[in-house]
N, C-alpha and C positions, 0 to 999 in steps of 0.2 A: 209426691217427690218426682220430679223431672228425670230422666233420663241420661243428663249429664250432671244432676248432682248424685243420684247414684253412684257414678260412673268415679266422680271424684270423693266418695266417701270410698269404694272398691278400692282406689289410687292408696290413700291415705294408709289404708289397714294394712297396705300391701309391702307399702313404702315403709311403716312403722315395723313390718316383721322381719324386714330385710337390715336396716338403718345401723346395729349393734357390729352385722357383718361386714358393710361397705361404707357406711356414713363419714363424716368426719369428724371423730373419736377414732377410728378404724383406721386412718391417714393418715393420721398425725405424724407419725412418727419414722414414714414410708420413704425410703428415696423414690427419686422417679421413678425407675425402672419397676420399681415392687408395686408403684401406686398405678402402674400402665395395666401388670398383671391384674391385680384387683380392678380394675374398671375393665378389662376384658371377660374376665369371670361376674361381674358386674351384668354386664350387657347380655351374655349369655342366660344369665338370670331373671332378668328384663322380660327376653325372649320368651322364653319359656312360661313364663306367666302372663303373656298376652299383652304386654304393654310396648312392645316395641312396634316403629310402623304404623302407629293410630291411625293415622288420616291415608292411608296407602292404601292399592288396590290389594287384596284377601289373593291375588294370583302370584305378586312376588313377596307374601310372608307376612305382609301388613293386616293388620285391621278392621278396613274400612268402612272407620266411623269418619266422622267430620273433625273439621279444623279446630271448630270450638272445644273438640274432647281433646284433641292432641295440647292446646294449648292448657287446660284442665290439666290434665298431667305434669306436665313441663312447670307448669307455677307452684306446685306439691313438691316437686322432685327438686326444684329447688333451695328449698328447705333445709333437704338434708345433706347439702353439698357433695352426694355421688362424685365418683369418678368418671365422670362422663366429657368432661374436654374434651379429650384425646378426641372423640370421636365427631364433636359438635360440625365441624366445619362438612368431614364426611356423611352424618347422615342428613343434612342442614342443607347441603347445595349441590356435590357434586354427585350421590346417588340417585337422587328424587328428578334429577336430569335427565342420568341416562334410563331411569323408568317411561320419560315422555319421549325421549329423542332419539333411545338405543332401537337397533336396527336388529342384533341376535335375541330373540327376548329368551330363549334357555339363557343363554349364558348371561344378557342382565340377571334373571333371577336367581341366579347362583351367586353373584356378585351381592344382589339386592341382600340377602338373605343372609352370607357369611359378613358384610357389613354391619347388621343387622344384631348377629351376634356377636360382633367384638370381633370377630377370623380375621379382618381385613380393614386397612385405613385409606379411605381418600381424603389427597390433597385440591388446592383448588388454586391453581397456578395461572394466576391474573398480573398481578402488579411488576413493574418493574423500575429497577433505578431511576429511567427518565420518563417512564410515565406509570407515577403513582396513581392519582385520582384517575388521571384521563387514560380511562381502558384501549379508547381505541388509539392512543398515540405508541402504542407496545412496540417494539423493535425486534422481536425473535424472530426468526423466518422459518417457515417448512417451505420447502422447495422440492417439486418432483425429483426423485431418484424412482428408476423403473418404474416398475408397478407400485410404490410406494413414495414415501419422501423422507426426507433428510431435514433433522430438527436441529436448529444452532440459535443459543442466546442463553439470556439471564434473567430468571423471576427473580423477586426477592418479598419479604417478610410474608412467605408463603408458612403457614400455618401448621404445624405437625409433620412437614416434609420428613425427617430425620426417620418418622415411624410406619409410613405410608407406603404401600405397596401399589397404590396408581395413582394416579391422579387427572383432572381436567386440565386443559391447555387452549388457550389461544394463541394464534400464532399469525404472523403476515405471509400471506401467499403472494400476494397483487402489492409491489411497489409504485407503480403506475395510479392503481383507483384510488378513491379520496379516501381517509383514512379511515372510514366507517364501513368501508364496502371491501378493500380488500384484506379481509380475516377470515382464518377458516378454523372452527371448534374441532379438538383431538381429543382422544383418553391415553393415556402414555404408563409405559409399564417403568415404577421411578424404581427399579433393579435392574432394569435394560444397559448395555454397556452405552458409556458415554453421559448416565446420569448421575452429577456428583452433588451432591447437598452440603451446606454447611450451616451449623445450629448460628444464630445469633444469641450474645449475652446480652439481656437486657438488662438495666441500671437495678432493678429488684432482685437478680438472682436468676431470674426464670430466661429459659432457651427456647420456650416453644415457636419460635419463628427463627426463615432461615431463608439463605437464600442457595439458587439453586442454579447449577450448571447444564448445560446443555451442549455435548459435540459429536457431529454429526450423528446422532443420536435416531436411528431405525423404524419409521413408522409405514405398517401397511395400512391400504388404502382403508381398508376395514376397523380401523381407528380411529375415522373420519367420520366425527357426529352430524354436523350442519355441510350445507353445499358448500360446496367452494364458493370464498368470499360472502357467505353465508357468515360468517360467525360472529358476528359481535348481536344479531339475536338471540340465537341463543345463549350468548355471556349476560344479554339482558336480562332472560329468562332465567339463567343460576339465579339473579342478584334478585332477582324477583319470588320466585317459584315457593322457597321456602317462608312470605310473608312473613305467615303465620306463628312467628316464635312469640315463646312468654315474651315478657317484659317486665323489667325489673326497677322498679323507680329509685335501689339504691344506687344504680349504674353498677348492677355486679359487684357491690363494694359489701363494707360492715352496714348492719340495719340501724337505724335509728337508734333504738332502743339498745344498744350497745355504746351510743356515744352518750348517752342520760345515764349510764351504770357508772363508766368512765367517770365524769365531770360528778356525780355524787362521791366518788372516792379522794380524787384532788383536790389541793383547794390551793385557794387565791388570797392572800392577804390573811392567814388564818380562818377563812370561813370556804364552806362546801362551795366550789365552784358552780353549781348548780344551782347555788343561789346568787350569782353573778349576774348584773342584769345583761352584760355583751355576749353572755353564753346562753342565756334563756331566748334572748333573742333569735340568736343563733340558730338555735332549737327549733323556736316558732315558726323563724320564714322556711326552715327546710320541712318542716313537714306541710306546712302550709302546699308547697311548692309538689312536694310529694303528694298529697292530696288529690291534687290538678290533675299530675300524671297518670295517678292510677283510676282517676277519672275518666282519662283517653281512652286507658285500655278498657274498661267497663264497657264506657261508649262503642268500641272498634268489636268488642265481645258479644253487643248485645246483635250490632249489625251482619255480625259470622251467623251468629241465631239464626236470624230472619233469610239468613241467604246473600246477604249482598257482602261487596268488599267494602274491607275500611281504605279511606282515604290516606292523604302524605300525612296526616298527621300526626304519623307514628316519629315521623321526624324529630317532632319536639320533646320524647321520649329519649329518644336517646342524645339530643343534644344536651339537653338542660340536668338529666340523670349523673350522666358522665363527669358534668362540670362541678353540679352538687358534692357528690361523691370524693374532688378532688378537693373544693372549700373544707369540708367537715372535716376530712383527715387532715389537711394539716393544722386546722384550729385543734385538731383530738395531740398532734405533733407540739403542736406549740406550748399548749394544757400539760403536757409532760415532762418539758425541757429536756434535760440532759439524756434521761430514762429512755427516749423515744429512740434514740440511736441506736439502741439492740433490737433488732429484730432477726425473724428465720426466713431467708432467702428461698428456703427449700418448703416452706410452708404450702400446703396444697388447701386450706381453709382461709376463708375469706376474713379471718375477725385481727388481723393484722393492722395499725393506722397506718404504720409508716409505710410498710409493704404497697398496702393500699393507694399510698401517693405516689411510690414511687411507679407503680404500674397504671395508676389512671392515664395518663398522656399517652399509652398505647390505646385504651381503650377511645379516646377521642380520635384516633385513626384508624382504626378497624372496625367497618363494617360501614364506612361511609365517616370521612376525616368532615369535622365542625364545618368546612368550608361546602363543603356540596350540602348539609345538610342546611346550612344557611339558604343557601341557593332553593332546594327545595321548599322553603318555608317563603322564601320570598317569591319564587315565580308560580309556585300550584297552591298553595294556601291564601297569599294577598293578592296576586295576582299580578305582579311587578314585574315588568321587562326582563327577557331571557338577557344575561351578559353578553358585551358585544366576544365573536371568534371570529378572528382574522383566519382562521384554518378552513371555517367552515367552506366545502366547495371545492376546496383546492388538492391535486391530487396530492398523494404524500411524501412520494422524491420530489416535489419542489417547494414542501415545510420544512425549512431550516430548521435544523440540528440540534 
């Protein structure tokens, strides 16, 4: 037995003795605020049993085994739908950061560690109203004040802001350099005076995004990750750094086998919908399709083995997952007629159809919107001309508005 099947049979037995106290059976029934407690008490649980931090250096709390066990983990944990959102974005990009690029390493590891256990949430404040996809079109500015500077603008569909006690920032230093050069990487303490957050409602119920205020808002120099004008590497690096996550061929939705229990109980013209030939179909091309995917990740898991990285191909993972996921639920909507219109807004389990639809169109914009991942599929997979930009080159006070 191999080392990392071990390692995920140890997951399993660990996961299964904990699953009765945090699982989702254990949720069901949680407001937010109760389901935040339990996934802190959660994590701290985690901790404590050596599962948190897998692929992390053993000096700030981690592990360090490799990618392939962190990813072991994370496809188990899965399963049992834990409370662990809240935390995803913070332990996913903006800690694993400042472990490469922080400058106090005590107080990284005190950071590392109390994130680690649920103590603490980072945000990871990139996007904004006019420039979603495109990172470095961002309009916030830090601007020298004394020995420090002064932070004024607008993030938005920043990710658990509401619960987060710091977060990453990019911001424009240099209005002058071309728009990829003048950025500079900050950590921002989001209770500092002058940070105002606001939840957004999304169309399913769920608030977990929000956007976020900034005036004249107090940063020392000493919150300064990357050089000045330095930072849109390092934002490449967040967006990078944490590859390594599972992947889920349902796109984070209900599994298959949830939509074939469904479709055995309904029925169509008096007979089991499951005996319907447009719903068996239905069935075949999505697993079929599913299949593929979890093909990718095998392939991209065997190459973690061996030492190398996977390729962009993880692209097609999450475009085609996403979109799957939004087909099925509303054929599981349509399968139901009128019944489908009740649903729990407040639901923190994934076996929701409608829930499910109405929140897939977030998921095709978070974490890389269908359009860039097009793009990557076209220009590093086929190998098809990069888009023309008319920005490219040109400094950024003179890219119109």
């Amino acid at each position: 037995m191999s080392g990392v099947e071990e390692f995920r049979l140890r997951s399993i037995a660990w996961l299964d003795s904990v699953a009765a106290t945090f699982g989702s059976e254990a949720r069901h029934e949680l407001s937010p605020s109760g389901d935040l407690a339990l996934g802190r008490r959660y994590m701290a649980a985690k901790y404590e049993a050596g599962f948190s931090g897998i692929n992390w250096p053993v000096e700030f709390g981690g592990q360090g085994l490799s990618p392939l066990h962190k990813i072991t983990f994370d496809t188990e944990e899965m399963r049992y739908r834990m409370p662990t959102g809240y935390f995803s974005v913070s332990i996913g990009m903006p800690v694993p950061v400042l472990i490469r690029f922080g400058q106090d390493r005590e107080w990284v590891k005190q950071r590392v560690i109390r994130a680690l256990r649920g103590e603490e949430i980072w945000c990871q404040l990139f996007s904004e109203p006019a420039a979603g996809s495109d990172l470095a079109g961002l309009r916030t500015r830090a601007e020298p004040d004394g020995n420090g500077w002064k932070l004024n603008g607008q993030k938005l569909w920043t990710s658990w802001a509401q619960y987060s006690d710091f977060g990453v920032i990019v911001a424009r230093t240099d209005i002058s350099a071309f728009k990829h050069k003048g950025l500079t990487y900050y950590w921002v303490d989001m209770k500092a005076p002058g940070v105002q957050v606001r939840p957004i409602k999304l169309a399913g119920g769920d608030s977990h995004v929000n956007e976020v205020f900034f005036d004249d808002v107090k940063l020392t120099d000493a919150q300064r990750i990357s050089p000045v004008g330095g930072g849109f590497a390092v934002a490449m690096a967040t967006l990078m750094i944490e590859r390594y996550a599972a992947t889920d061929s349902a796109g984070s939705g209900p599994h298959l086998d949830l939509f074939i229990e469904l479709a055995r109980q309904l029925q169509i013209n008096g007979k089991p919908a499951l005996q319907d030939g447009r719903v068996r179909s239905a069935i075949s091309r999505n697993y079929a399709m599913r299949r593929g995917l979890d093909a990718i990740t095998a392939r991209a898991m065997k190459m973690m083995e061996a030492g190398m990285e996977p390729g962009p191909e993880g692209a097609l993972n999450k475009l085609f997952s996403v979109r799957s996921r939004q087909r099925l639920s509303e054929l599981a909507i349509d399968l139901q007629g009128n019944t489908a219109f009740a649903f729990d807004p407040h639901s923190f389990v994934k076996e929701d159809w409608t829930a499910s639809w109405l929140n897939a169109p977030t998921g095709r914009i978070a974490g890389g919107a269908d359009e860039m991942l097009l793009n990557t599929i076209a220009e590093r997979i086929l190998g098809l001309p990069q888009d023309y930009r008319p920005d490219k080159g040109v400094p950024f006070n003179e890219i119109p508005a």
